[in-house]
C-alpha positions in Angstrom: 0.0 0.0 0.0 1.9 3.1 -1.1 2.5 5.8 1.6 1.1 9.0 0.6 4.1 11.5 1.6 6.0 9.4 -1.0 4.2 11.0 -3.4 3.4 14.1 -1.7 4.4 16.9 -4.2 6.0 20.5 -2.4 4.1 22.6 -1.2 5.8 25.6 -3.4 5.2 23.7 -5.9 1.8 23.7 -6.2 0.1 26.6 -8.0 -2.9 28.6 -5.9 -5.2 29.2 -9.1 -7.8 27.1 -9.8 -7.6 23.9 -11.5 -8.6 20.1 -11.7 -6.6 17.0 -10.0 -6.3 13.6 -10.9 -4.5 10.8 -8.2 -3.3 7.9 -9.9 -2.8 4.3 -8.3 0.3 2.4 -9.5 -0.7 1.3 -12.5 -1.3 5.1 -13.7 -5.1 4.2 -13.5 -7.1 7.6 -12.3 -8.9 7.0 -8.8 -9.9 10.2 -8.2 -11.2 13.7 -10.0 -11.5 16.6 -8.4 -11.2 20.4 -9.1 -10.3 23.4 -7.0 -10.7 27.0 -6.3 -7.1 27.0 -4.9 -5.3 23.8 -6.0 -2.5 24.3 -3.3 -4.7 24.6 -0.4 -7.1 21.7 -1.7 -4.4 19.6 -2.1 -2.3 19.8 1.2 -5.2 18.7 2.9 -5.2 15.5 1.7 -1.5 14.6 2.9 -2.3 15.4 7.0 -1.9 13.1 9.0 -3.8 9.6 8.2 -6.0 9.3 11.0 -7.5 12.8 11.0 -8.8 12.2 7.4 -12.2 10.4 6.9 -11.7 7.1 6.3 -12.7 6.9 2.9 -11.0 9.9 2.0 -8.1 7.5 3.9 -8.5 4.9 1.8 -8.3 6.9 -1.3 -4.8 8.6 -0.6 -3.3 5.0 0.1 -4.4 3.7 -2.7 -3.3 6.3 -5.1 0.7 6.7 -5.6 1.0 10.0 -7.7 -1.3 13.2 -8.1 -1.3 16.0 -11.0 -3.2 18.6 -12.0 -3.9 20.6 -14.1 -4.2 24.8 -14.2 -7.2 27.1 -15.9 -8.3 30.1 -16.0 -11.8 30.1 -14.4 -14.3 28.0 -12.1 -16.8 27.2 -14.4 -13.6 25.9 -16.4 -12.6 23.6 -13.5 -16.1 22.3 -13.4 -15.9 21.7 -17.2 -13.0 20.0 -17.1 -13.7 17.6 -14.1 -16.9 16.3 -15.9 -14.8 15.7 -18.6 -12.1 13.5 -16.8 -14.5 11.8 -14.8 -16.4 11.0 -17.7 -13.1 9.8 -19.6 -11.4 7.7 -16.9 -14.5 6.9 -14.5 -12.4 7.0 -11.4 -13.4 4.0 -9.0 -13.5 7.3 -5.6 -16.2 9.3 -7.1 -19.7 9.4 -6.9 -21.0 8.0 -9.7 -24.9 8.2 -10.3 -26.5 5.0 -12.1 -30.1 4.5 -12.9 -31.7 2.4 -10.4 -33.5 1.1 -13.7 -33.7 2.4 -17.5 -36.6 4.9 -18.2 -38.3 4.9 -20.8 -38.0 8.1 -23.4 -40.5 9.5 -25.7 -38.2 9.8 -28.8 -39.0 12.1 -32.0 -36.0 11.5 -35.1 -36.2 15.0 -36.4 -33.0 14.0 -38.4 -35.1 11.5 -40.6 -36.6 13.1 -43.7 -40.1 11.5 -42.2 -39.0 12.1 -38.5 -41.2 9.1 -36.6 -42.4 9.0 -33.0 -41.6 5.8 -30.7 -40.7 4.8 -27.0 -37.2 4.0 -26.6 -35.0 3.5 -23.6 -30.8 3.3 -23.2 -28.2 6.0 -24.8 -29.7 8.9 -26.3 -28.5 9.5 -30.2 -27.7 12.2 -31.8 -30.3 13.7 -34.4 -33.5 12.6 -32.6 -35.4 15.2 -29.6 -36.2 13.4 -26.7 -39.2 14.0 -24.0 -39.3 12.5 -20.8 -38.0 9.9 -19.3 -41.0 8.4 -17.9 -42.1 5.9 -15.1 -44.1 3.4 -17.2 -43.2 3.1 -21.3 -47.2 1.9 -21.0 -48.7 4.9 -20.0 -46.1 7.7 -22.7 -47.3 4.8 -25.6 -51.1 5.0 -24.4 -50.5 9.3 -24.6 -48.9 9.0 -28.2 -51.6 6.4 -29.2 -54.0 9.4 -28.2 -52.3 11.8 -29.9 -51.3 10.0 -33.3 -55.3 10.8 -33.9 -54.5 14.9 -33.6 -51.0 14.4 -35.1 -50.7 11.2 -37.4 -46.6 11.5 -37.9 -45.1 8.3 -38.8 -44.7 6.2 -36.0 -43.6 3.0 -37.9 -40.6 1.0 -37.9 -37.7 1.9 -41.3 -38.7 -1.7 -42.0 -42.6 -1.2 -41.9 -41.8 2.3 -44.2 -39.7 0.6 -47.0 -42.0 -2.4 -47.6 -45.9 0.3 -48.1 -43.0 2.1 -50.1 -42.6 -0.8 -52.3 -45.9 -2.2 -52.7 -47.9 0.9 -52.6 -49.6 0.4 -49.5 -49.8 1.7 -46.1 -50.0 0.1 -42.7 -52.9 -0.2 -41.1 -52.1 3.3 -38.9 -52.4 4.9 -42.4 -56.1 3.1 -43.2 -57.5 4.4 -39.6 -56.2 7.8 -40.0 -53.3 7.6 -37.4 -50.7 8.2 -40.0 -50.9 10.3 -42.7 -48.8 7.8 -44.8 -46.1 9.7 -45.7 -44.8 6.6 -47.2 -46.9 6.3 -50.3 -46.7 10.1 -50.9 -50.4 11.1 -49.1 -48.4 13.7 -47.3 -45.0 15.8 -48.5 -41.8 15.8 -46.5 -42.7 19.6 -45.4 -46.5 19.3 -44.7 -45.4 16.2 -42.1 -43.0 18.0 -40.8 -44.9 20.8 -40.1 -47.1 17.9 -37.8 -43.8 16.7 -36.4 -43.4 20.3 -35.4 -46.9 20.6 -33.2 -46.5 17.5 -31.3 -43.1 18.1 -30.3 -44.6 21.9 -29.2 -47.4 20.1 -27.7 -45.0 17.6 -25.7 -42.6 20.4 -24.6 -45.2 22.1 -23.1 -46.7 24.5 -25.3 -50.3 23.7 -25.1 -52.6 26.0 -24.3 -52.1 28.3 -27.4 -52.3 25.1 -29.6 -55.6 23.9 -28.0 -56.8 27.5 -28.3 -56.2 27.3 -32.0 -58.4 24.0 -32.8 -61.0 25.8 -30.7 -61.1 28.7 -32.9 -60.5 26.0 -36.0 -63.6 24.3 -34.1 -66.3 27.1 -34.4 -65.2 28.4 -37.5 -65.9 25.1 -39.8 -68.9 25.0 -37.8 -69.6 28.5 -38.8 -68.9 27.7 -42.2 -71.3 24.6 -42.1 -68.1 22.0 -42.5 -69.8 20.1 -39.8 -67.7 17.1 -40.7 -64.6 19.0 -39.9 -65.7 20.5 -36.8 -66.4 17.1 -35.6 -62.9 16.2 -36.5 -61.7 19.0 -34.4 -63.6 18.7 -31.5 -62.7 15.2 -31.3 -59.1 16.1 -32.0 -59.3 18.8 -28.9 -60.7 15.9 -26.6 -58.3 13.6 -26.9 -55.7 16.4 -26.1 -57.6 17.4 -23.2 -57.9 13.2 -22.2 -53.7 13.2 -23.0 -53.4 16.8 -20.4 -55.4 14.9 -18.4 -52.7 12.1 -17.8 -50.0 14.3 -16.5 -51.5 16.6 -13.6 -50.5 21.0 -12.8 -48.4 21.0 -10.2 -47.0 24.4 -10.5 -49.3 27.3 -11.1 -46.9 29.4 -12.5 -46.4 26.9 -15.9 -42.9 27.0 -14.7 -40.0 24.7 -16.6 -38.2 22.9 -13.8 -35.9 19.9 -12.8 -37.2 18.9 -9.3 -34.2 17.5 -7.4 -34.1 15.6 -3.7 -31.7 13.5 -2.0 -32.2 10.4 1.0 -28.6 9.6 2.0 -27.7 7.2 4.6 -23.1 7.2 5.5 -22.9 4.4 2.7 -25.3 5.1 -0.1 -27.4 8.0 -1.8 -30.3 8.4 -3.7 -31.7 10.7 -6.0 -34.8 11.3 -7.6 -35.4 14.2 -9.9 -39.2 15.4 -11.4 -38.7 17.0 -14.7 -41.6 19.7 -14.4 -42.3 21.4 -17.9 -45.1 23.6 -18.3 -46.4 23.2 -14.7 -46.9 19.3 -15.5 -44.8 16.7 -14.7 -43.4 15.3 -17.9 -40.8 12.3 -16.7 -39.3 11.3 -13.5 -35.9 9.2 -12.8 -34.3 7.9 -10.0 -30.4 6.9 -9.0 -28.8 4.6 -6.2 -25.1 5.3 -5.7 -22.1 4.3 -3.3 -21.1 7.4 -0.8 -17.3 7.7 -2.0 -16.0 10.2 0.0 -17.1 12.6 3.1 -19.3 15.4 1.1 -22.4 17.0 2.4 -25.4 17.0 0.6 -24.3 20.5 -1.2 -21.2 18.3 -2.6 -23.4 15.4 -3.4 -25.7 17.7 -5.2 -22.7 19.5 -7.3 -21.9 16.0 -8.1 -25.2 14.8 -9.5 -25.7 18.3 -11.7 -22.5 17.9 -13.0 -22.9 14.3 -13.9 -26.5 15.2 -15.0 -26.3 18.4 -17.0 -22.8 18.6 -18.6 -23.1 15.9 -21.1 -27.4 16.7 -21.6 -27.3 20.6 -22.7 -30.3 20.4 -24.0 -31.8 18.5 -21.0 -30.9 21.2 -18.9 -34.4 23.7 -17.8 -34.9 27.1 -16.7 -34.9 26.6 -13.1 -33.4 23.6 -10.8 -34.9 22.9 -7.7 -32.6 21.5 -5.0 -32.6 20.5 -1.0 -28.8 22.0 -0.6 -27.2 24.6 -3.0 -23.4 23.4 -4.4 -21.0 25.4 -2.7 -20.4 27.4 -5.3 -23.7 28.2 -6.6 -23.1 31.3 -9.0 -20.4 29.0 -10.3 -22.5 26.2 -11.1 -25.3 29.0 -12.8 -22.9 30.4 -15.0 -21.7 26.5 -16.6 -25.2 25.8 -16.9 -26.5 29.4 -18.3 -23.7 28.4 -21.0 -24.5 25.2 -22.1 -28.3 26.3 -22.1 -28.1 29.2 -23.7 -29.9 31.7 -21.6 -30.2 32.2 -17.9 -30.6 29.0 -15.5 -31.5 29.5 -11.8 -30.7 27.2 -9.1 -32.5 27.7 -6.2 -34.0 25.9 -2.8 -37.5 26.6 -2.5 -38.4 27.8 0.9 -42.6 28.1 0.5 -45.8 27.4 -1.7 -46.1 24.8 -4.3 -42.2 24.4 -5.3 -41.2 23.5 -1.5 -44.0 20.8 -1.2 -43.4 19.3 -4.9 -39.8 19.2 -3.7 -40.8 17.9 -0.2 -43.0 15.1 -2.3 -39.9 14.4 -4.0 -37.9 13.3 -1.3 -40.1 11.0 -0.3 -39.5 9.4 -3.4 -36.0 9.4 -2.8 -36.4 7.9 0.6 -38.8 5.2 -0.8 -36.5 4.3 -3.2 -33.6 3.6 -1.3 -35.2 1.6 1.1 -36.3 -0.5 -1.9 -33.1 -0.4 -2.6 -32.2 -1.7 0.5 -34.5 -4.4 0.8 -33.5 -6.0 -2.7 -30.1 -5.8 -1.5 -31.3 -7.5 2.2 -33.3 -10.2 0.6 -30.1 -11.9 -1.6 -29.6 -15.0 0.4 -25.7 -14.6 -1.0 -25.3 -11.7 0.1 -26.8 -12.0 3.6 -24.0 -15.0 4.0 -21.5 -12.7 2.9 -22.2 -10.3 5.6 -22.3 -12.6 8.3 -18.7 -14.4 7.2 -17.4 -11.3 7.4 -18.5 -9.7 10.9 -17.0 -12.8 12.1 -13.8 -12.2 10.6 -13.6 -8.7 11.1 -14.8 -9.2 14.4 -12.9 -12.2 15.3 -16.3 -14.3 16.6 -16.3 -17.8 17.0 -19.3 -18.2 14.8 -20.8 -16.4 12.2 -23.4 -14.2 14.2 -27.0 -15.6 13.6 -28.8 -13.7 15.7 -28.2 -10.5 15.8 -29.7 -8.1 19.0 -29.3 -4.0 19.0 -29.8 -1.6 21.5 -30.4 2.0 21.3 -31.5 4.7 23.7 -34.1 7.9 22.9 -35.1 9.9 25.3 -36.1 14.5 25.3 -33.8 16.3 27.7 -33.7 13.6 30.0 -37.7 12.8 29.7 -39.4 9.9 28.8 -36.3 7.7 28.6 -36.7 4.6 26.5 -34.3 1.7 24.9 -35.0 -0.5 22.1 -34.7 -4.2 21.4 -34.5 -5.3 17.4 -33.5 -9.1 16.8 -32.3 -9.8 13.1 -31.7 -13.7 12.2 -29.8 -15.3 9.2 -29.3 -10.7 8.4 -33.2 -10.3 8.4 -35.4 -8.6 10.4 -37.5 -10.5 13.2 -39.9 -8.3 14.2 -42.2 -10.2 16.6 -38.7 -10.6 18.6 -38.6 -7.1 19.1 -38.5 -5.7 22.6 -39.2 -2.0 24.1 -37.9 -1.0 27.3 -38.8 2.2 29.9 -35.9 3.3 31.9 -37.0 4.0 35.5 -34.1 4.5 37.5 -32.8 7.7 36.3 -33.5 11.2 36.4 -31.0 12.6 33.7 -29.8 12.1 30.2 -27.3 9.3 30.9 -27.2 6.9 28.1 -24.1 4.8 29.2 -25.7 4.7 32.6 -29.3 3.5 30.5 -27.4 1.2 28.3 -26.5 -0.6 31.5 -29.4 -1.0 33.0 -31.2 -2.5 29.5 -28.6 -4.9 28.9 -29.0 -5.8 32.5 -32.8 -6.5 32.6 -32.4 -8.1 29.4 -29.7 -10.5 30.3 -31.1 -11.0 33.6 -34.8 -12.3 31.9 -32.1 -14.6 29.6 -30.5 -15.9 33.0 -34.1 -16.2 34.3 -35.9 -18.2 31.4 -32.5 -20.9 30.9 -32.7 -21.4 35.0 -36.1 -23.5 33.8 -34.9 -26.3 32.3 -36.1 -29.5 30.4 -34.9 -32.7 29.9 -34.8 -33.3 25.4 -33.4 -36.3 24.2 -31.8 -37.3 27.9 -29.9 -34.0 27.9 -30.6 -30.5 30.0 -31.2 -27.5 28.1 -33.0 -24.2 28.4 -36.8 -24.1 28.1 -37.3 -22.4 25.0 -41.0 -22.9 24.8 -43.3 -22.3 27.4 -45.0 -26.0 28.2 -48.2 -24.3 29.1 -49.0 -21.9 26.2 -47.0 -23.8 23.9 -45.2 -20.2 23.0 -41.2 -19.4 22.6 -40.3 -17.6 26.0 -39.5 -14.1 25.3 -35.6 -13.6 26.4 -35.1 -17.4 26.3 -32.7 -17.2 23.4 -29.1 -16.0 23.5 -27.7 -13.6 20.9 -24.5 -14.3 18.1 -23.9 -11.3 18.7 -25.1 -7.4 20.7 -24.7 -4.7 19.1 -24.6 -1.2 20.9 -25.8 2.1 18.9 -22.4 4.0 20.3 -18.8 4.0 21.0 -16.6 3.0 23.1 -18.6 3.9 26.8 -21.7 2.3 25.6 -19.9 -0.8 25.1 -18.1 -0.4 27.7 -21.3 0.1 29.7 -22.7 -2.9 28.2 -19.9 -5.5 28.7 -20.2 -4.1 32.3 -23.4 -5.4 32.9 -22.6 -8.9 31.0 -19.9 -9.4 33.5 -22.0 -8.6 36.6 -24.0 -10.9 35.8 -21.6 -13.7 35.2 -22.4 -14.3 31.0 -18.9 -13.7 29.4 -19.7 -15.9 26.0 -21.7 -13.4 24.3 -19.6 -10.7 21.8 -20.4 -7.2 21.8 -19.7 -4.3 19.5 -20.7 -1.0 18.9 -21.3 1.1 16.0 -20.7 4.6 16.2 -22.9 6.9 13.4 -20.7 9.6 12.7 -17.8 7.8 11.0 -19.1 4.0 11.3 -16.6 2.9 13.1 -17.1 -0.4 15.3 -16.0 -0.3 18.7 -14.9 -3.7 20.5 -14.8 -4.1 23.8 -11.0 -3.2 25.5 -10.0 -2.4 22.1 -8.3 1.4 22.2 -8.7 2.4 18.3 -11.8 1.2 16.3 -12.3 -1.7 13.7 -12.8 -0.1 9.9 -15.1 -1.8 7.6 -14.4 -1.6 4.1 -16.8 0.8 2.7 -18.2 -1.8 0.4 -18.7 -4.3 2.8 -21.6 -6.2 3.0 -20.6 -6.9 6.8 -20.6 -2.7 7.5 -24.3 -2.8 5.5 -25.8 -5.4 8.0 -24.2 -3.1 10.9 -25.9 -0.2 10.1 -29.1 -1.8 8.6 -29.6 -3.5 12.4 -28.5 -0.1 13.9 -30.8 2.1 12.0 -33.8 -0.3 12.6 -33.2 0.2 16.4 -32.9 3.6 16.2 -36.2 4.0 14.5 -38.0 1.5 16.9 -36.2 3.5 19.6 -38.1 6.9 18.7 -41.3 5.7 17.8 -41.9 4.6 21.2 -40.6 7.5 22.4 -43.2 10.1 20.7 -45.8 7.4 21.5 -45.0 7.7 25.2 -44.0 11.6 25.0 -47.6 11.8 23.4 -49.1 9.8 26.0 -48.1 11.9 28.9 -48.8 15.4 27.1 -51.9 14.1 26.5 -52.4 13.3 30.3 -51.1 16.2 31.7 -53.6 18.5 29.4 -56.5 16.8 30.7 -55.8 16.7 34.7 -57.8 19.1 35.0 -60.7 18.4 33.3 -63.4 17.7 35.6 -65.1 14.0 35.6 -62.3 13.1 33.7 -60.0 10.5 35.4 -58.0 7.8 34.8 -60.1 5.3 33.1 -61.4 7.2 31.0 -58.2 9.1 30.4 -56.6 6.1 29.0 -60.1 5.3 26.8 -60.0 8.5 25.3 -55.5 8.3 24.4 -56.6 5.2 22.9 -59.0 6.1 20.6 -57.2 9.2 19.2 -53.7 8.1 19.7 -52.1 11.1 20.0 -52.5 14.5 20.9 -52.5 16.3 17.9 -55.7 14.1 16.3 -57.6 15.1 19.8 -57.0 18.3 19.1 -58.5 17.9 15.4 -60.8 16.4 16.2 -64.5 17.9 17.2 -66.8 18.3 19.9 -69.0 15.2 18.2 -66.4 13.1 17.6 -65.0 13.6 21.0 -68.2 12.8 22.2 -68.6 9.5 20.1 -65.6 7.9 22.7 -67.3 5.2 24.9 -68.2 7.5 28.3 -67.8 11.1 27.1 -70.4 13.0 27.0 -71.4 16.1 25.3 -70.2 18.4 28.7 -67.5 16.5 29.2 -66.5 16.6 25.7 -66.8 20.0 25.2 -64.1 20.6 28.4 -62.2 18.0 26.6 -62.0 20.5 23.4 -61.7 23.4 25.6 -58.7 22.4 27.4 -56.4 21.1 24.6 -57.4 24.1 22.6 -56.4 26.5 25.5 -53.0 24.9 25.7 -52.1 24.6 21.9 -53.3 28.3 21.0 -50.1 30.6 20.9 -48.0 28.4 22.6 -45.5 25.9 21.4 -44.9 22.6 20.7 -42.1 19.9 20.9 -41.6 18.1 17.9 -40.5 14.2 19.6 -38.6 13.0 16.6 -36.5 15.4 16.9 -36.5 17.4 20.5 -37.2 20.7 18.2 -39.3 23.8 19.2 -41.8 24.2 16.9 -44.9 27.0 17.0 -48.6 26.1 17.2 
């Protein structure tokens, strides 16, 4: 592995304009692109010292064995020129952005001398004007089917076209009218073109004045007494209206937009991106990509528009829409008001209908990597992958079957609560799970709570295998209950316990282990900021590989208690706000307290809901509901409120 001030260049050396880099592994094979405002200062910071860099970042420098760069005169240069050279030597430490799947495109060969419509996917080619992509090639061919009738462009194969040209004939779309047969000369080059012409207007967005203009085309051959014609048109205009229809206004404004959001966990990243023309959505496309190095989400998303954009000028709209601007924003404006053409904004919507479409967005994102995820969970290979190597990176004495995860939520120091997830053979075992109210403390202590969970559920395990049974002539742990015939809760013993934390969670945890005698069980922890795993009486952390599957099942197991952790935290958080509102609500106690939590389950659906419906709750009546109202409207108005998920202030 090559030592990185072996190839460290001098610092004099280095020029402080801006410019483009390129580290180079030993067999002169690029590893990394990157560009700078100041080359010198950018590039000094990667030869510190090893173990304050970010472990990929690490990972990368040890790898590599020279670096060079290369000097220009602006930063919109720089950017040009990275795109190029990542494009060109498609370095294995960047980002790189692949479709989760191909989407379909709504092609239109405007080079052809009978340009023809069709639904393609892959490489784009030059010559032809795409629109789209889309989510389903079923529903863009259904839209074109519609339209053929308004526009009837060839739509045929060049195999279909030379054989009506050679025995006179058209296909069948020419005998219904959804062609206008340019192929046994009904139609000349020019007249088709000029319909090749309106549907691409009509697919880019330009509708209204079109629609307008059959309308007027409408009433005047009615005028005229063409009834025939008029019919033609008004059918024409409703199957426009039926093809608008299909693709819904989302922005008043008509505005030409690329929607972009990001869900991003410390391994992977996805992106989806609405491409908004018109007001309408007109395609969507999604992306799953390996985290390669430490950026934020303003360097993931100068990543994706580079990747995006640069190569797709014509792609690129009037106005982006993004969660996090680059970091050099007016930079990134300039390059892309070049390649357009005119001026291109990029901007993070902070209100209205842009900020919602953009907050609908990410959930797409999020969705889609946890698809993602789940595909990737579900390979049997790859689940016995990650369980080899936790046990050789963690030096167990089996491969860990059963998995069991900790983590602690609490507000402040209220409402303290640990979770319990159990994953066997790398999946999920949800009817294992296990939730946990910490009673003894007052404070915010979570190595002090991660002791007293592991001891109450070690203690139950030491409890349950005290009850033994006699199988096959041999002792061994009752694992089923012999009167209900059901597996005892904390009867079985973990491969492995994982601690959300570092090093004084675990060391909290193999406290409690060894105070109550059990020293065959492994623990670990997995600390979120850097995903490093802690072992116990281990100074420095284990590093996973970035790519290993082992690091994946980590954080997969992690994340999943982390999420249990805080849903029972805002449930119980909930719970007692709810409770306190209503102490003083007269004829209101306990009993019916708890009724009326259950039936609502939270606070913020009691206090949308009405007098009736409060009323409706088995014994509340119409007075008592109507204090009910009165006292959770009285504390909500003008006050605040405590988000739980995330311990933020928020206004009512």
């Amino acid at each position: 592995m090559p030592d990185p001030r072996s190839y460290r260049p001098r610092t004099g050396d280095i020029p402080t304009q801006p410019g483009v880099y390129r580290f180079r592994d030993p067999k002169g094979r690029v590893v990394y692109v990157g560009k700078a405002v100041n080359l010198r200062s950018r590039l000094t910071s990667y030869f510190q010292d090893i173990g304050n860099l970010h472990p990929r970042t690490a990972t990368m420098v040890t790898t590599a064995a020279s670096v060079e760069w290369t000097v220009v005169n602006t930063e919109v240069e720089a950017l040009q020129l990275e795109y190029s050279w990542i494009k060109e030597f498609d370095p294995r430490f960047n980002v790189k952005y692949r479709d989760d799947k191909s989407y379909p495109w709504l092609a239109v060969t405007v080079s052809d001398e009978f340009p023809r419509v069709m639904v393609g996917r892959g490489a784009k080619r030059k010559g032809t004007r795409y629109f789209g992509p889309y989510s389903h090639a079923w529903a863009i061919r259904e839209t074109v089917d519609v339209l053929l009738r308004v526009f009837p462009m060839r739509s045929c194969s060049n195999g279909v076209f030379k054989r009506s040209q050679q025995v006179g004939r058209p296909c069948l779309l020419g005998y219904i009218e959804k062609c206008s047969a340019p192929c046994v000369g009904n139609i000349s080059a020019e007249d088709h073109r000029r319909i090749v012409d309106d549907f691409c207007d009509f697919m880019a967005g330009h509708t209204a004045g079109f629609m307008r203009r059959i309308e007027k085309e409408m009433y005047a051959a009615s005028e005229a007494m063409e009834f025939e014609r008029a019919a033609r048109l008004r059918d024409d205009l409703g199957a426009m209206e039926r093809a608008l229809e299909k693709q819904a206004v989302v922005l008043g404004d008509g505005a030409d937009a690329d929607v972009i959001a990001l869900a991003e966990d410390p391994l992977e990243v996805a992106v989806q991106i609405f491409h908004v023309r018109g007001g309408r959505i007109r395609g969507q496309r999604g992306w799953v990509a390996d985290r390669m190095d430490e950026g934020e989400t303003a360097k993931l998303v100068e990543d994706f528009l580079l990747q995006l954009y640069a190569g797709e000028p014509d792609a690129i709209p009037r106005e982006v829409l993004v969660p996090a601007l680059p970091p050099e924003p007016v930079v990134f404006e300039e390059l892309l008001s070049d390649l357009r053409g005119s001026r291109v904004q990029i901007r993070v919507p902070q209100r209205g209908d842009k900020k919602i479409l953009l907050e609908t967005v990410a959930r797409n994102a999020g969705q889609s990597l946890a698809l993602h995820k789940t595909r990737r969970a579900s390979d049997l290979t790859t689940r016995g992958r990650a369980l080899e190597e936790l046990q050789e990176a963690l030096d167990l004495p089996d491969a860990p079957l059963r998995i069991e995860c900790y983590d602690i939520s609490h507000m402040q120091g209220s409402e303290i609560v640990a979770s319990m997830v159990v994953f066997e053979d790398g999946l999920a075992r949800k009817s294992e799970y296990r939730r946990f109210v910490i009673k003894g403390q007052d404070g915010s202590d979570d190595v002090k709570a991660m002791h007293e969970v592991i001891t109450r559920r070690f203690r139950r395990l030491l409890d349950e295998q005290a009850t033994s049974t006699e199988v096959n002539g041999e002792n061994g742990p009752m694992l089923v209950d012999p009167e209900t015939g059901r597996p005892r809760k904390f009867a079985y013993a973990p491969g492995l316990v994982v601690v959300d934390g570092g090093a004084p969670q675990v060391a909290a945890a193999c406290r409690a282990l060894d105070e109550l005698g059990i020293d065959d069980i492994p623990v670990c922890g997995l600390a979120k900021r850097l995903e490093e795993v802690w072992l116990p009486a281990d100074p420095d952390p284990v590093i996973l590989p970035r790519s290993s599957e082992g690091l994946y099942l980590l954080q997969r197991v992690r994340d999943e208690a982390h999420r249990f952790a805080i849903a029972h935290h805002r449930s119980r958080r909930s719970k007692s706000m709810v409770e306190s509102l209503l102490d003083d609500v007269p004829g209101l106690g306990e009993v019916r307290r708890k009724t009326l939590l259950k039936h609502f389950g939270s606070l913020k659906r009691l206090r949308a809901a009405s007098v009736e419906e409060i009323a409706t709750v088995p014994g509340i009546g119409p007075a008592t509901a109507a204090a009910i109202k009165g006292a959770v409207d009285h504390n909500g108005a003008g006050g605040v409120a405590v988000n739980t998920a995330t311990g933020e202030i928020e206004e009512t």
